[in-house]
RODO-2510 file (C-alpha; in nm, 4 decimals, decimal comma):
residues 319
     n   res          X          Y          Z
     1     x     1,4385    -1,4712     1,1380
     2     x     1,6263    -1,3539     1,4746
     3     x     1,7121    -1,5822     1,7429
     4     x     1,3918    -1,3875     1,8807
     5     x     1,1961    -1,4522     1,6716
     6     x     1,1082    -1,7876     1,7333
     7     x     0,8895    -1,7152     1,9952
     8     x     0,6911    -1,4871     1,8172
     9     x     0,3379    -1,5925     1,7138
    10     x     0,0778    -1,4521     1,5397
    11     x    -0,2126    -1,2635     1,7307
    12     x    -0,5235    -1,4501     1,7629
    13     x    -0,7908    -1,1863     1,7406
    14     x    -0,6300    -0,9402     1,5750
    15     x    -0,7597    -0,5779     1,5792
    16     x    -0,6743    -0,3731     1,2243
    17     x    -0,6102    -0,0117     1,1842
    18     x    -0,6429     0,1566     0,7902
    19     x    -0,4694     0,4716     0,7888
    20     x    -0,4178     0,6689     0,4502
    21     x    -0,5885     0,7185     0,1226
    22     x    -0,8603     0,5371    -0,1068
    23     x    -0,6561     0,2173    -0,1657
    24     x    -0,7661     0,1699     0,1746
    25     x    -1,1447     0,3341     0,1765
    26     x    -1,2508     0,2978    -0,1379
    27     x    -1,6172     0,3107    -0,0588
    28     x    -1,6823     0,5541    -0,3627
    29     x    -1,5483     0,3546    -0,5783
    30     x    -1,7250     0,0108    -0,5187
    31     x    -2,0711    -0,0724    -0,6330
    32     x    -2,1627    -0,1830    -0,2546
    33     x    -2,0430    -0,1265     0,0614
    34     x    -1,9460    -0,5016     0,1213
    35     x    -1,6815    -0,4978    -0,1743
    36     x    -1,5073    -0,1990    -0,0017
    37     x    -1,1347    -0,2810     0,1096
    38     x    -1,2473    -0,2888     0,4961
    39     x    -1,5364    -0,4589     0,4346
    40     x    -1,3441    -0,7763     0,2540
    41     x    -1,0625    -0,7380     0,4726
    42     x    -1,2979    -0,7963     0,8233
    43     x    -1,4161    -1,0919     0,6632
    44     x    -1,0829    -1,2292     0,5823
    45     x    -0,9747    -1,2294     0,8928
    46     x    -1,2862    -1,2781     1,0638
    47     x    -1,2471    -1,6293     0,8551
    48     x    -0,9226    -1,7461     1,0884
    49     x    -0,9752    -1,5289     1,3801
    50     x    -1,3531    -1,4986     1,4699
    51     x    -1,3020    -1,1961     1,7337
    52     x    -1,1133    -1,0055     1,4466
    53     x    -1,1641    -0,6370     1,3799
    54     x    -1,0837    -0,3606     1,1607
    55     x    -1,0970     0,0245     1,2252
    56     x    -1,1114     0,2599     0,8999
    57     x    -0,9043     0,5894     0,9463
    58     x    -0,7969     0,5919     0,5997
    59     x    -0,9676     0,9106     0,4536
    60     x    -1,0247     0,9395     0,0597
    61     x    -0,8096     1,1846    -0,1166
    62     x    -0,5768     1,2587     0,1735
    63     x    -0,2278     1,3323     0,0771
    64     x     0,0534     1,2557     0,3111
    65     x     0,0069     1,6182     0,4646
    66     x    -0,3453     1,5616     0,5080
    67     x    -0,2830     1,2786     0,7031
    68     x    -0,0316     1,4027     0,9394
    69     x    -0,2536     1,7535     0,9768
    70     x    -0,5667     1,6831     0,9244
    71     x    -0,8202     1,7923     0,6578
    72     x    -1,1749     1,7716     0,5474
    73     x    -1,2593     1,4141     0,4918
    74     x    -1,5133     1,5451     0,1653
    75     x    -1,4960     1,2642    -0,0887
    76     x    -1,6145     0,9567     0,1441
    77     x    -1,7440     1,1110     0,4311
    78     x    -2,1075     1,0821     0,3468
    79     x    -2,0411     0,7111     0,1565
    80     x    -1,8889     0,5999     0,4661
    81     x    -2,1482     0,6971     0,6866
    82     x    -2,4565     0,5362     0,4520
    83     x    -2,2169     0,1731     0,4588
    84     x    -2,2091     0,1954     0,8159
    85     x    -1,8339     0,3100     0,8664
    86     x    -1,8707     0,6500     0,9532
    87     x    -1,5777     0,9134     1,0494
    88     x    -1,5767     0,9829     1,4248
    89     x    -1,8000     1,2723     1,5305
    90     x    -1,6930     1,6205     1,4483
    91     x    -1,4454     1,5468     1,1910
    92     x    -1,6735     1,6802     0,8928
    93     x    -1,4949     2,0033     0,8520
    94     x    -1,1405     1,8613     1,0001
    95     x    -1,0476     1,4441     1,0187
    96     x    -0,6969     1,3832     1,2184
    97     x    -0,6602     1,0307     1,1922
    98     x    -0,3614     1,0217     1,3756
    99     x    -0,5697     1,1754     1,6664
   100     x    -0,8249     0,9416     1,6299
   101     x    -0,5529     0,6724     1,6436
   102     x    -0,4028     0,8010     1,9963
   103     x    -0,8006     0,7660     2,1303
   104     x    -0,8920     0,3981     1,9986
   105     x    -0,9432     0,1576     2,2929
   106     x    -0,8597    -0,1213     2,3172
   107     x    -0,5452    -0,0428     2,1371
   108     x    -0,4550    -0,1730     1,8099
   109     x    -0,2751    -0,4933     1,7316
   110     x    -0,1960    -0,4082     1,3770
   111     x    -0,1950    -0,0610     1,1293
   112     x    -0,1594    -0,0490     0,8012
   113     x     0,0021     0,2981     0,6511
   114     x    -0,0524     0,3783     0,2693
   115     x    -0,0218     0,6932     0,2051
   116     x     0,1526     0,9042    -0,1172
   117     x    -0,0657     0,8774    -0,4392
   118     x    -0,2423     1,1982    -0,4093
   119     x     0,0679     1,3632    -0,3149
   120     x     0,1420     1,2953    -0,6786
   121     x    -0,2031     1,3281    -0,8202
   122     x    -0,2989     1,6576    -0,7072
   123     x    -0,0128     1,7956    -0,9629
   124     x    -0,0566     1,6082    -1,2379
   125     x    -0,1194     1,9233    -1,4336
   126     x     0,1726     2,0993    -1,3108
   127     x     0,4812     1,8329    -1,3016
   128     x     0,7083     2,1066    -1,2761
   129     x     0,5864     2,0831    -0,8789
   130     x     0,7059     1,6772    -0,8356
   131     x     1,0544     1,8087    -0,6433
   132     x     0,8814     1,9872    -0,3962
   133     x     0,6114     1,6624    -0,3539
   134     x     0,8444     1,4497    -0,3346
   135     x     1,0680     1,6849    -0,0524
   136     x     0,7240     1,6867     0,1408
   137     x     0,6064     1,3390     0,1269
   138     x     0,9624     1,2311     0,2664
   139     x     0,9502     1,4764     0,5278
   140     x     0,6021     1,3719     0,6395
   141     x     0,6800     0,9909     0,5693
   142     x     0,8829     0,9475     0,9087
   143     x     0,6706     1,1897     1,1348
   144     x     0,3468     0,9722     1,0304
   145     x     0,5104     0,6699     1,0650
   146     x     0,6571     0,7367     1,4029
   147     x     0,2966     0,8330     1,5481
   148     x     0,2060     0,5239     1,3811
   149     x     0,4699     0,3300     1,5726
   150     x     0,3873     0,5001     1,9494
   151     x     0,0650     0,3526     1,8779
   152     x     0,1972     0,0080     1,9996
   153     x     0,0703    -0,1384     1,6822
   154     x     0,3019    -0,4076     1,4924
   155     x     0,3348    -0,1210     1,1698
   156     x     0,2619    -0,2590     0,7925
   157     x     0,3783    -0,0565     0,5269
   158     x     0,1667    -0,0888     0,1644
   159     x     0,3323     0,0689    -0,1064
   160     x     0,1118     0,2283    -0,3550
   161     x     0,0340     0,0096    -0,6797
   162     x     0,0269     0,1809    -1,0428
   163     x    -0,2421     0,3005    -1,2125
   164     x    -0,3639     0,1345    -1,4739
   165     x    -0,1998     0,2145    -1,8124
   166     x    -0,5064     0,1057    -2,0773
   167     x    -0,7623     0,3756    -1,9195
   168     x    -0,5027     0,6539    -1,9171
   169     x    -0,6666     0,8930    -2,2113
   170     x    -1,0241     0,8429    -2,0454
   171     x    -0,9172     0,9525    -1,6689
   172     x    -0,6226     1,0943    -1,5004
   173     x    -0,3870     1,0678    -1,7626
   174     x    -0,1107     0,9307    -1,5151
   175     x     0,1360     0,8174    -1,7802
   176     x     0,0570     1,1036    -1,9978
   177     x     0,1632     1,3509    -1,7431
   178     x     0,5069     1,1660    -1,7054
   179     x     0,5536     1,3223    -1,9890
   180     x     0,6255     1,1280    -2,4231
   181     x     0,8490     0,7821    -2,4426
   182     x     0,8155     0,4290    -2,2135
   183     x     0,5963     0,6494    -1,9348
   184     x     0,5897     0,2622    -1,7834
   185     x     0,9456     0,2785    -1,7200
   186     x     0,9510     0,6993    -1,5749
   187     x     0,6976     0,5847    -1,3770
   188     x     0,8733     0,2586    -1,2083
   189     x     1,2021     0,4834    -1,2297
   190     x     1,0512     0,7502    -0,9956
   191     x     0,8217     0,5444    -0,7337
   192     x     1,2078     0,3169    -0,7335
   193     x     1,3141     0,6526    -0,6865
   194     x     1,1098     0,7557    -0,4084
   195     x     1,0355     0,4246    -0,2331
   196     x     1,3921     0,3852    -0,0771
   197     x     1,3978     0,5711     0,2464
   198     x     1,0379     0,4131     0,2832
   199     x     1,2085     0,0438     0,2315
   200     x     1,5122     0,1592     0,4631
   201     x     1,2603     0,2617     0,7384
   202     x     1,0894    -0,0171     0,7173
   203     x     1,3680    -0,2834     0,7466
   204     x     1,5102    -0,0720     1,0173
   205     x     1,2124    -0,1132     1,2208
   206     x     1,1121    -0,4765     1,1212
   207     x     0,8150    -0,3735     0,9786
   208     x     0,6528    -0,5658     0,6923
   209     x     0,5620    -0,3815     0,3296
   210     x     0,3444    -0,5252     0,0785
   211     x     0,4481    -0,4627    -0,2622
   212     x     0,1593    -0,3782    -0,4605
   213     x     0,3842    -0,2390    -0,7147
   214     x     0,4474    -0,5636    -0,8179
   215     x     0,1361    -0,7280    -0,7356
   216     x    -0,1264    -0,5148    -0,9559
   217     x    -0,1128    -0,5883    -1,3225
   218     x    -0,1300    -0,2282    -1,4876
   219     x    -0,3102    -0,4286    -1,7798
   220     x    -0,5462    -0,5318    -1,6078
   221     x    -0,8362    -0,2927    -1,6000
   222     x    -1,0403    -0,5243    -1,3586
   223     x    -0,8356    -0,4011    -1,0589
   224     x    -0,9286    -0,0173    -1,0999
   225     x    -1,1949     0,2202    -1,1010
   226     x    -1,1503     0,5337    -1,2674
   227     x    -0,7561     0,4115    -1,3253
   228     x    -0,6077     0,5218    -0,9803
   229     x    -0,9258     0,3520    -0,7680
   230     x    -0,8985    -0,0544    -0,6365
   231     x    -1,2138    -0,1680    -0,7751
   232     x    -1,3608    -0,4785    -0,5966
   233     x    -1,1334    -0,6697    -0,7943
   234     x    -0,8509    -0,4667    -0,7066
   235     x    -0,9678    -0,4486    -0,3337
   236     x    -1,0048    -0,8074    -0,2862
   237     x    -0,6029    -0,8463    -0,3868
   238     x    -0,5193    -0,5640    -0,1280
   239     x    -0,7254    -0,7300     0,1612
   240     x    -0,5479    -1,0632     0,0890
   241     x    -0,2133    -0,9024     0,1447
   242     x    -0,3308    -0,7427     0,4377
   243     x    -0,4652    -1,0155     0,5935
   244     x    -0,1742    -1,2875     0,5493
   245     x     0,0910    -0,9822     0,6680
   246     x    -0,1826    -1,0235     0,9886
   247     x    -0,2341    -1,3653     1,0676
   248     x     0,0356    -1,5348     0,8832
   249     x     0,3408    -1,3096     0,9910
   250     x     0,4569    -1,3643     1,3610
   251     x     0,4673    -1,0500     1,6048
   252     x     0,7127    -0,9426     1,8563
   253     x     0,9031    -0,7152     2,0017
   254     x     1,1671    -0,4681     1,8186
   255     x     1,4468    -0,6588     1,7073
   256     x     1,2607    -1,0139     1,7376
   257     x     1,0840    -1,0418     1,3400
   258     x     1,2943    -0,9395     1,0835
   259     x     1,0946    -0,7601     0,8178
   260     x     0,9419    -0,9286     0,4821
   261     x     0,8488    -0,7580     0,1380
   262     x     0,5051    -0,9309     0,0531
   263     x     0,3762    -0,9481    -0,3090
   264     x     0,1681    -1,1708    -0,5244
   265     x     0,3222    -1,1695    -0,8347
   266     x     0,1452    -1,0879    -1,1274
   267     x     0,0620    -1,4103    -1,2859
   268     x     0,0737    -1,6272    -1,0213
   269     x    -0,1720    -1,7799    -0,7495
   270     x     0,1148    -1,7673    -0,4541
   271     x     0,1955    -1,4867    -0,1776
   272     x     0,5449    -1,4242    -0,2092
   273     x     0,7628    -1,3245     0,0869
   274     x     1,1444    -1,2355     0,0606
   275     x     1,3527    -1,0344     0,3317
   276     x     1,3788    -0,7180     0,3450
   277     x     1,6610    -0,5700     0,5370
   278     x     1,9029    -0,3300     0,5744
   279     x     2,2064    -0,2222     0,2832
   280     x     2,4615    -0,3405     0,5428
   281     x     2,3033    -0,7064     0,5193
   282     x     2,1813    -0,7973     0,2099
   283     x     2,5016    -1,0040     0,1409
   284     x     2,4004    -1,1937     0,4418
   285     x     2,0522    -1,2839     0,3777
   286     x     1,9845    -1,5279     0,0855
   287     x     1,7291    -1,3554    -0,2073
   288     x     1,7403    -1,0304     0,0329
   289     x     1,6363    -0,7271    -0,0818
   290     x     1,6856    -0,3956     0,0487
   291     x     1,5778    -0,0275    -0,0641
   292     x     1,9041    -0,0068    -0,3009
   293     x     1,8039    -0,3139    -0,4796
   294     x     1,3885    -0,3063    -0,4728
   295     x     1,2598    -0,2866    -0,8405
   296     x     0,9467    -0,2828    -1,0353
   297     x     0,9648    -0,6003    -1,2428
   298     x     0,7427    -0,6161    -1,5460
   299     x     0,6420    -0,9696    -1,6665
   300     x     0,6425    -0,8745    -2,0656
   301     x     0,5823    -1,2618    -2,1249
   302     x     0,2457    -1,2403    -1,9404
   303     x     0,0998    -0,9491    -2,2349
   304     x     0,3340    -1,1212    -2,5291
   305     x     0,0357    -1,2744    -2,7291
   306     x    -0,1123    -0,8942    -2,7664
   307     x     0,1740    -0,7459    -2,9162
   308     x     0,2694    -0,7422    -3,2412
   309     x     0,6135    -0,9152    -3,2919
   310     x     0,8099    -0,6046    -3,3460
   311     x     0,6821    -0,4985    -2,9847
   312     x     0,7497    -0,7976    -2,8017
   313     x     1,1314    -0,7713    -2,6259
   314     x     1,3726    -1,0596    -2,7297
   315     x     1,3969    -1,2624    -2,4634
   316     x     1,8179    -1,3334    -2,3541
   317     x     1,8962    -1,7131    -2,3890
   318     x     1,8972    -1,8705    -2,0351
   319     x     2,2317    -1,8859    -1,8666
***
């Protein structure tokens, strides 16, 4: 950390904003409002820090344009009111979370920002549209995050995992829309490809990311509903992200907490936290990583025993 940082601390009763898509309120998806990512991410925290809250103004479906403008809140709106988290009044026909986010009181001590999934989804049919997407999302990326910022809020960037690859034919078709060949490796090519002003944003500010890129196992069907959905599963590995970013990462000032790229790799029990920082300093910082060198590993030794031999990568000798 920064000579700053050191007297940085944790906040004791730390109060949680969601803003973004369903991988934060995924109340549709679950089978009961307790397994909804809000739901097990309140009593996370509530665990270590009894006064602990968390405000939902994450909206199902919203793109990143949605979120910066405003739209219709259709998917969950009714499912959040029934489990008791209902949108604020009047925001049936038009939700502006970033609105609502100027109006909370008392102000919030943490936000969480994912955001970018239905950007992609809503042309899955028509690919040809991905440069334009991709030109809005990183135009909108930087205004939403800004409003996030004036917020006062210590910011915490989730990247969006992948979808799960074994339910592909029977839902959205993610990996079919990439298009024929190793879909697995167009899709980590273009999220590595869009992800990097994101990372350089975030290490610029000191802001912490989770990596669910490399966290969810896109064999593992457990994690997903309907293969772009956390499922409670899935949820309960988001909200345990969340919640050490919250009590386990110190806050402070700009300048004062250098930021951290947080992950639990797939196949292992541990939260993993490495620097993140800037292209200028990642010779500086031992196991650094920045937004030229972020990548989406995949642990082929983890899936070996279900592939035939002829599909299972030779493995280099160790050096």
């Amino acid at each position: 950390e920064s000579a700053g940082a050191a007297a940085a601390t944790p906040v004791a009763s730390p109060r949680v904003v969601l803003v973004g898509d369903s991988t934060l309120d995924n109340v549709v998806w679950v089978d009961e409002p307790a397994q909804a990512v809000p739901a097990i991410l309140t009593r996370k925290l509530q665990q270590q820090a009894p006064g602990a809250c968390v405000v939902n103004l994450a909206a199902d479906g919203f793109n990143s344009t949605d979120v910066l403008l405003g739209a219709p809140p259709s998917i969950s709106y009714i499912a959040g009111a029934a489990a008791g988290d209902p949108f604020p009044n009047g925001s049936r026909d038009r939700f502006l979370p970033l609105t609502q986010l100027k109006a909370l009181s008392p102000a919030p001590t943490h936000l969480v920002l994912s955001i970018g999934g239905n950007d992609v989804r809503e042309i899955l049919g028509a690919m040809h549209e991905l440069p334009a997407r991709i030109a809005a999302f990183q135009a909108n990326y930087p205004r939403i995050a800004a409003e996030c910022e004036e917020s006062g809020a210590r910011v915490i960037i989730m990247l969006q995992y992948r979808p799960d690859l074994s339910t592909d034919l029977d839902h959205y078709g993610v990996y079919r829309a990439i298009d024929a060949g190793d879909s697995v490796t167009k899709l980590n090519r273009l999220m590595q490809g869009i992800y990097p002003s994101v990372l350089a944003l975030a290490a610029a500010k000191g802001w912490d990311v989770l990596d669910l890129p490399n966290t969810f196992d896109i064999h593992d069907s457990d994690l997903y509903r309907c293969q772009i959905e956390p499922s409670p599963k899935g949820g309960e590995l988001i909200a345990e992200l969340i919640a050490h970013a919250v009590l386990e990462r110190p806050t402070g000032p700009p300048g004062a907490v250098r930021s951290m790229l947080i992950s639990k790799p797939v196949g292992g029990s541990q939260i993993v936290e490495k620097p993140l920082v800037c292209i200028a300093d990642l010779g500086c910082v031992p196991d650094a990583v920045s937004s030229a060198t972020w990548r989406i590993g995949e642990p082929e030794w983890e899936h070996a025993a279900a592939k035939t031999p002829s599909q299972v990568p030779a493995l280099a000798p160790a050096a």
